[in-house]
N, C-alpha and C positions, 0 to 999 in steps of 0.2 A: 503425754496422752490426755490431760487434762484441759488442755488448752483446745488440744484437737474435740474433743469430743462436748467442749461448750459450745463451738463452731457450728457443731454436726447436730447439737440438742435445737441450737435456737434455731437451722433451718427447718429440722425436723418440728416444729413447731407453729413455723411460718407460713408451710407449704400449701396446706387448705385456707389459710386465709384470706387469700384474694387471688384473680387471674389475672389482675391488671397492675400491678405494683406502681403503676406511675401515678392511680389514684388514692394510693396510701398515703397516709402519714411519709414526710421525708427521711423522718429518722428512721424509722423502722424500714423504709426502701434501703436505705444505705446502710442501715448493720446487713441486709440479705447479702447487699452486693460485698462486703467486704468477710462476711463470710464465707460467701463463694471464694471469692478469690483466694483468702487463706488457705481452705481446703485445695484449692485447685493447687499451690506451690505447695502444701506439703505431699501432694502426692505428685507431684513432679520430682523432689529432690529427696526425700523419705527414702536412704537404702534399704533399710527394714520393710517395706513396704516393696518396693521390686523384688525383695528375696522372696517375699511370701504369699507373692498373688499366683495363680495361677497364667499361664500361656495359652492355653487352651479355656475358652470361655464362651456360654452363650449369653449373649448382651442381652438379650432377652428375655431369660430366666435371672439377671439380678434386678432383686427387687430390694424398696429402704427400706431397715432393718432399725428395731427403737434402739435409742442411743444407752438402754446398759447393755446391749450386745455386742458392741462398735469396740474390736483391737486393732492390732497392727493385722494381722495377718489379713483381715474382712475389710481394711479401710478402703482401699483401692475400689473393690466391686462396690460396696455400701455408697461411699461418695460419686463414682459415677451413675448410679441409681439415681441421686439425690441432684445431681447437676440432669440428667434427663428430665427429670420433672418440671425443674426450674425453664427449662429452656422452651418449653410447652406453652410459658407461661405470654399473656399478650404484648406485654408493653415489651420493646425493642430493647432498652435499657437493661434488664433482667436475663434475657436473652442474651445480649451478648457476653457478658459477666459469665452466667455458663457455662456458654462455648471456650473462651475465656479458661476457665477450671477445668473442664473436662482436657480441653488442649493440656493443659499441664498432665493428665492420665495417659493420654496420650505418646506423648514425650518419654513417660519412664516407662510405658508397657505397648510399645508398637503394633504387639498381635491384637491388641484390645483395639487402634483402628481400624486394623483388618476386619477384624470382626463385627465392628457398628455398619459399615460399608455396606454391609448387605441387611442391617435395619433401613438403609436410604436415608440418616440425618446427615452425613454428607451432602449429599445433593441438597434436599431441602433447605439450608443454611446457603446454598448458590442459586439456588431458582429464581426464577423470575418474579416468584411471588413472596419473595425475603425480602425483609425492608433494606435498603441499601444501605445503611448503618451496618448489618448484622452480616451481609455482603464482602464489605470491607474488612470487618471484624475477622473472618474467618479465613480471609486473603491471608491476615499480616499470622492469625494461627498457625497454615500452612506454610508460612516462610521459618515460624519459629519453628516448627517441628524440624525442617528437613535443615535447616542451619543447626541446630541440637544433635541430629544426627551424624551429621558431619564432622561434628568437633569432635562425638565421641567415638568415632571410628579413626580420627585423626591422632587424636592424645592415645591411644590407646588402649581405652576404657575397655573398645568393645575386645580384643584380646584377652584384658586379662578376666574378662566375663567368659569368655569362650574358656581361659584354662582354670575358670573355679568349677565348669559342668564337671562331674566326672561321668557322665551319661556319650559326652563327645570322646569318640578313641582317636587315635593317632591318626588312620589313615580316613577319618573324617577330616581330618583337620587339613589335612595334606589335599584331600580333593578341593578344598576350597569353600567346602557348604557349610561351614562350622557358625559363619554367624549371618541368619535368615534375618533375622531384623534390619540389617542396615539395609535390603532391597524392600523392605515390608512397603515405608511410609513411600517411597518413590512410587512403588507401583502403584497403591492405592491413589494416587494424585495423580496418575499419567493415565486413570479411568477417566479423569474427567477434564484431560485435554481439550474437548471439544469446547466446552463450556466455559476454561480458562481464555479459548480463543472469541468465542463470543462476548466476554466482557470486558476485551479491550475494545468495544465499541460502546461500553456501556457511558451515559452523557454524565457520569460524574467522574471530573479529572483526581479525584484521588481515588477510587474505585481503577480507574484505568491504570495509573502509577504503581498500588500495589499489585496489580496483574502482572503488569511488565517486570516487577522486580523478584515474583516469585517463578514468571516462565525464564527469568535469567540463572535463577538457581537450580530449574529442571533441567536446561542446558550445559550449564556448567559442569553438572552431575552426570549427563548424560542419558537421560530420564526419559526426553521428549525428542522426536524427530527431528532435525533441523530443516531438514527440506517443505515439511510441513509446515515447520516455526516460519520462517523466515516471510513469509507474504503478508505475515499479519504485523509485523516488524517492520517492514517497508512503509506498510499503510499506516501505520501510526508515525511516519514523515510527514504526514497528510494533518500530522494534528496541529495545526495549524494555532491554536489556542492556549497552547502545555505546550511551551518552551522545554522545559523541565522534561515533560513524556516522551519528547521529540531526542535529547539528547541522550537519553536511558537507553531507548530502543538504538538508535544510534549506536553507541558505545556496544552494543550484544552485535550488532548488524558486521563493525568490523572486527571483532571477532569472530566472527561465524564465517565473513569475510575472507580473511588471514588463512584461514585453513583451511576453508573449501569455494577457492574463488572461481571456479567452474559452476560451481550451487548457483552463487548470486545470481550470476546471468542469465541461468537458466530458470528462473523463478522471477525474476526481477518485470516480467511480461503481470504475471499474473498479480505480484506487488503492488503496480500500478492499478489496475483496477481493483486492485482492495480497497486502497487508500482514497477512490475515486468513491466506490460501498462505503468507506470511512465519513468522510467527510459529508456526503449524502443523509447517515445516519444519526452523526452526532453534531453536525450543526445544518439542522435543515432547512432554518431560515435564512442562512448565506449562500450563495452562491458557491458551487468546489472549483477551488483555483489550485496551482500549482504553483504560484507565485507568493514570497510572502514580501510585503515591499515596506519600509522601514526610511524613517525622515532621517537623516543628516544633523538636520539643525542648520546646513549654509543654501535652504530652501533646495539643495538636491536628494534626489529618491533615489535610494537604493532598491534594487531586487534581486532576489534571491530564488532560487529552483528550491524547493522542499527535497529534491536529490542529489541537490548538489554538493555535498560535505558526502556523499555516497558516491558520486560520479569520481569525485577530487583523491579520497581515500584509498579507492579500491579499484576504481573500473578504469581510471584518465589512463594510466602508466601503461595498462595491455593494449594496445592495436585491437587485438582480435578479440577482447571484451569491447571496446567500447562500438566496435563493428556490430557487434553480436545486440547490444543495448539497444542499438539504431534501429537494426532490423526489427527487434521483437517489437518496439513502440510502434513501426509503421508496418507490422503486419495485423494490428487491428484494424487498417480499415481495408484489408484485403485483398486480393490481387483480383478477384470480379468484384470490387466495387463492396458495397454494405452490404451484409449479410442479413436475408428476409428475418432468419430466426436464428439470430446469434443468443451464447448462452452467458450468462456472467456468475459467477460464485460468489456466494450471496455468506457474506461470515456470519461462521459458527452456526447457520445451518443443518439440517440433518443430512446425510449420505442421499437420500431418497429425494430430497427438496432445496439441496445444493444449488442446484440449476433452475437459474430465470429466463424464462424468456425472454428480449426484448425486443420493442418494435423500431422502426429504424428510427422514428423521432429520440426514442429514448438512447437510442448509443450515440446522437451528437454531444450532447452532454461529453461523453465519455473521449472522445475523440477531439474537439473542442481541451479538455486536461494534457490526449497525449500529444497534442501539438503547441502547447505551454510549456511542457517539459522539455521538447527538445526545442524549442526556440530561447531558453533561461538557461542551458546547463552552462556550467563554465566551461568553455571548451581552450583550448592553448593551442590549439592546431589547426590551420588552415586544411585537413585532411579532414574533419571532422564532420565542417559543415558540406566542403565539397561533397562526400560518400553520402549525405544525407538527400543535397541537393540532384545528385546523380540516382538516389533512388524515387526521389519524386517524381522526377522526367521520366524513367520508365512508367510509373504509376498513371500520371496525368497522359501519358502517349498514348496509353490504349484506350482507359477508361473517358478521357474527356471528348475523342473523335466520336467513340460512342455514345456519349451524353448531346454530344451535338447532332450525332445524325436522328435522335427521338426528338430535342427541340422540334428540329425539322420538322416531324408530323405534323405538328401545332401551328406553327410558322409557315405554312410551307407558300403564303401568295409573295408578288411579284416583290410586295412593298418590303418582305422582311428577305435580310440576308443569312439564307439558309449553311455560306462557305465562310463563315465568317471573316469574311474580307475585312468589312467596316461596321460602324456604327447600327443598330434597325431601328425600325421605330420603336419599337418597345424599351431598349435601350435608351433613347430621346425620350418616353415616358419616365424614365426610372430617377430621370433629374428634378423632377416635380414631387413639390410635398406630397401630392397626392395623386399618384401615375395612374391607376386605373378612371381617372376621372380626366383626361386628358385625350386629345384626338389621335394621338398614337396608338394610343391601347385600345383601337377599338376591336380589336379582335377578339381580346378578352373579356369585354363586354356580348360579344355574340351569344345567342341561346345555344348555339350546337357547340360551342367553345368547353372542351371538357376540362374543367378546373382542377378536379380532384387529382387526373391521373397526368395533369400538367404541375398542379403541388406537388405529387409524389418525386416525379423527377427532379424537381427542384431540389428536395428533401436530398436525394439520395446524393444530388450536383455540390451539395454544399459540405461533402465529407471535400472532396478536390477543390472547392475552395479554400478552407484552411490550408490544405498542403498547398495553396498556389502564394495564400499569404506569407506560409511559412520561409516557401522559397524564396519569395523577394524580399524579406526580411533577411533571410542569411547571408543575402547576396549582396544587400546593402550594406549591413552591419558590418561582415568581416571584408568589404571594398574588393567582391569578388568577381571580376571582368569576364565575358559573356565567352570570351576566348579562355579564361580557365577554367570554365566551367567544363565547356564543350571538349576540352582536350586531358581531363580528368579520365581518369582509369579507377578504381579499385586498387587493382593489382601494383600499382607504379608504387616505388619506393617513398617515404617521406622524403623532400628535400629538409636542407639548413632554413631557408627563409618561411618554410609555414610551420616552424616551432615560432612560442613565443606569443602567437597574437590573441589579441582580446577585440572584446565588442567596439565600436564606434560609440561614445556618449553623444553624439548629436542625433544621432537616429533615432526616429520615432517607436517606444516601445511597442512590440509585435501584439497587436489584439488578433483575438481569438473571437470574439464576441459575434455573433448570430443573430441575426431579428428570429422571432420565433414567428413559424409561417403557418401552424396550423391551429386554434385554440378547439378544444374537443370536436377534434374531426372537423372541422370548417378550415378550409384554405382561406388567406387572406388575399385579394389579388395587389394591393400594393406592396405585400411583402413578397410572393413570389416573383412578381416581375421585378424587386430592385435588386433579388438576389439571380435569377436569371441573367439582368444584365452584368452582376460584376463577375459571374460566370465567362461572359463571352469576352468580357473586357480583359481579364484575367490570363485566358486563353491564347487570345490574339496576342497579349502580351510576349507569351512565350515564344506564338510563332515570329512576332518582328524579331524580336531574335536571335532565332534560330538563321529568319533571312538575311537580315544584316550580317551575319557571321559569316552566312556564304558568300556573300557578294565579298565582304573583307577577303576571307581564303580565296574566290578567284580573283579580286584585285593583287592582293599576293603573287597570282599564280601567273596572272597575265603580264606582273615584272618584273619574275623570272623570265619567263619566256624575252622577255625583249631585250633585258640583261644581256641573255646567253647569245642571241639573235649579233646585240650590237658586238659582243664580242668575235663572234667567228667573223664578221665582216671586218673589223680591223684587225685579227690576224690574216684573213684573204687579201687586204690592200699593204699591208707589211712585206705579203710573200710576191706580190706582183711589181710591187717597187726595189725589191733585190735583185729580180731578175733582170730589171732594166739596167739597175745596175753592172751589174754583169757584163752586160751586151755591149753597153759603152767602153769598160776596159777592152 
């Protein structure tokens, strides 16, 4: 006790003398902090001190008491008294030290968490307005807590603590509520779920790492939602910079995977736009890609999908997952086209202000990602990209006739082709550095030529141009012929020959990449007419075709017909020359 109470004299001695400890003297900063900390282990592992503290406690009626008052029985309330103060204290250093000690309070007396919970040092220690030192500090606190816990409900401890109460009878014991502490520390940490979710976007990657390693032990435990977890899990695939954070969350991802692989799928929609919020957030001077690409060394590039060790894991092997994967990526950009006021969930968020609006510029971004993801995933089946490519063609079928027949409005003289047969002038503009300065575009130069709400439609044409680029990428890539596209079902069984296949390396990797057409509300006219024409260009694409495929099938059709034609006529001159036969005997 002597040791302990030189400990607890020289803080109690230190505590008024400065709020900033980092402007002190060094020696005298470092006996605080190694004071704290000794105090903080012996009331973490002090049995004498768990016997003698109270369970019931208001944190805010212990106050520090002078050091010839200080025994075992007081030490527990006195030194967390003595750790509140410190932690009040300015400099980050001091503070975390602490947090630090009081965690070890913590540890042996879990109702005493309960209890601070509702002082708010909890939160404060996570907010926004904590130095990110102290952030972290309080991460790796609550891993130690709730792993402390776990071991001592594992070894046994907390039992034989259950059978020294004699307060606990038999058929307490028998219903199960006999030891209230091992759910204490879970629940007080599943208060602040929201905000463990919030700071796996926070921009420092060790900040992020301990997040991830203490929501892997809420999980584990059973503590935290998984249907909730899981999208912020996905979006840290997206961390593109923490290899390391990428493989953590990973590793939780197929486990959560393994046993509820219905979840994944079903969440995996709203993932993607986490991780799109992700990357948005914490690296906002890059660009968010979906790709992460990686030199060789024999001057070739690898790329990689940020879900594809997720695709590969858990989703390749089902049919009807990766069906399901397809679908939720391309039902963001909707079955009527972009949505005026689509909403996106903005992490860690409050309930109230969850939901962003965005305007249609802002969801190409977002859309531009989810046609990265499915143009990179590894796919091994020729069924993959067909099902893909077969949901595009309904998408473009309805949506781009309609995009064509608004051109129209705009287009509608002799000189521009409103059926998109061929080439228009505007299109002949859009090959020039500078199209709206060319004798083509004079239309667009006109005064009554309305820019804006001929940008907008541009805007909204150029969600169906990625999915047109997407298409002819996959069709290229996996050497997919216009006749197996068109004769593709859904429904049809996988054959033998579309197991097995991978991308083509001579194909030009699939950009995504977008001229930007509007800079604060100003259309640009050479950028909407160049992306106008490779609209139309795009299009016509699909219809050639479409018509060469017909003309093939009734080429087909017309040699059958002649086949069968030539056949019955030599069995009619077979039957006419037996009968001559005949007539001669």
């Amino acid at each position: 006790m002597g040791l302990v109470n030189a400990f607890y004299r020289y803080l109690y001695k230190a505590k008024g003398t400065a709020d900033d400890f980092s402007a002190v003297k060094a020696n005298v900063r470092n006996n605080v902090h190694r004071a704290l900390s000794a105090l903080g282990s012996v009331c973490r592992y002090h049995e004498g001190d768990k016997k003698g503290a109270s369970d019931h406690v208001d944190p805010t009626a212990l106050v520090v008491i002078s050091p010839s008052k200080l025994s075992w029985s007081n030490l527990s309330d006195a030194c967390y008294a003595m750790f509140r103060v410190f932690i009040e204290k300015k400099d980050v250093g001091t503070k975390c030290k602490a947090l630090r000690a009081m965690c070890g309070a913590f540890i042996a007396r879990p109702r005493l968490m309960l209890a601070v919970e509702h002082t708010g040092v909890l939160s404060d220690v996570m907010s926004d307005k904590a130095h990110p030192d102290l952030i972290l500090e309080s991460l790796k606190c609550w891993c130690d807590i709730l792993l402390s816990e776990e071991r001592r409900i594992e070894s046994g401890e907390a039992k034989e603590e259950m059978d020294m109460k004699e307060s606990i009878t038999t058929s307490v014991k028998i219903s199960g509520d006999q030891d209230g502490d091992s759910t204490l520390v879970g629940g007080v940490l599943t208060q602040h779920s929201s905000r463990l979710y919030k700071l796996t976007t926070n921009t420092s990657p060790a900040i992020r790492h301990a997040c991830v390693e203490l929501i892997g032990h809420l999980l584990r435990q059973g503590l935290i939602n998984p249907m909730e977890t899981v999208p912020y899990l996905l979006a840290l695939q997206g961390d593109v910079g923490s290899p390391l954070i990428r493989q953590l969350a990973l590793k939780l991802l197929i486990k959560e995977g393994l046993k509820r692989p219905d979840m994944l799928r079903q969440r995996v929609c709203a993932g993607v736009k986490q991780a799109f919020v992700f990357q948005r957030l914490v690296y906002p001077n890059s660009t968010v890609t979906a790709v992460i690409e990686q030199d060789t060394g024999d001057g070739i590039t690898e790329t990689e999908c940020i879900f594809g060790l997720i695709f590969k894991e858990l989703i390749r092997s089902s049919r009807v997952q990766r069906q399901g994967l397809f679908k939720s990526l391309l039902s963001l950009f909707g079955a009527d086209g972009i949505d005026d006021e689509p909403s996106l969930t903005i992490i860690g968020a409050t309930k109230k202000s969850s939901q962003k609006k965005l305007s249609i510029a802002e969801q190409i971004p977002l859309l531009q990602f989810a046609t990265q993801i499915l143009g990179f995933l590894p796919y091994n089946s020729a069924q993959d990209p067909l099902f893909i490519i077969y949901n595009i063609s309904g998408v473009t079928a309805l949506q781009g006739a309609q995009f064509l027949d608004e051109f129209a409005v705009f287009t509608c003289a002799d000189r521009y082709d409103s059926e998109n047969h061929s080439e228009d002038d505007l299109e002949r503009a859009a090959k020039a550095a500078n199209p709206s300065k060319t004798k083509f575009a004079a239309i667009v130069n006109e005064p009554s030529f309305d820019l804006r709400n001929f940008g907008d439609i541009c805007l909204k044409a150029s969600s169906l141009v990625l999915l047109l680029r997407l298409k002819s990428y996959l069709k290229k890539a996996f050497n997919l012929s216009d006749t197996r596209i068109m004769e593709y079902l859904p429904s049809q069984k996988e054959k033998p020959f579309d197991k097995g296949i991978s991308a083509s390396q001579g194909v030009p990797m699939f950009d995504s990449r977008l001229e930007t057409l509007s800079i604060d509300g100003s259309f640009s006219k050479d950028a909407v007419i160049r992306l106008y024409a490779e609209f139309r260009r795009l299009m016509r694409t699909v219809e050639v075709s479409h018509a060469a495929l017909g003309e093939e099938n009734e080429d087909q059709e017309d040699n059958r017909v002649h086949s069968k034609k030539r056949k019955l006529d030599h069995a009619e001159n077979s039957g006419s020359e037996n009968e001559v036969s005949d007539d001669e005997e």
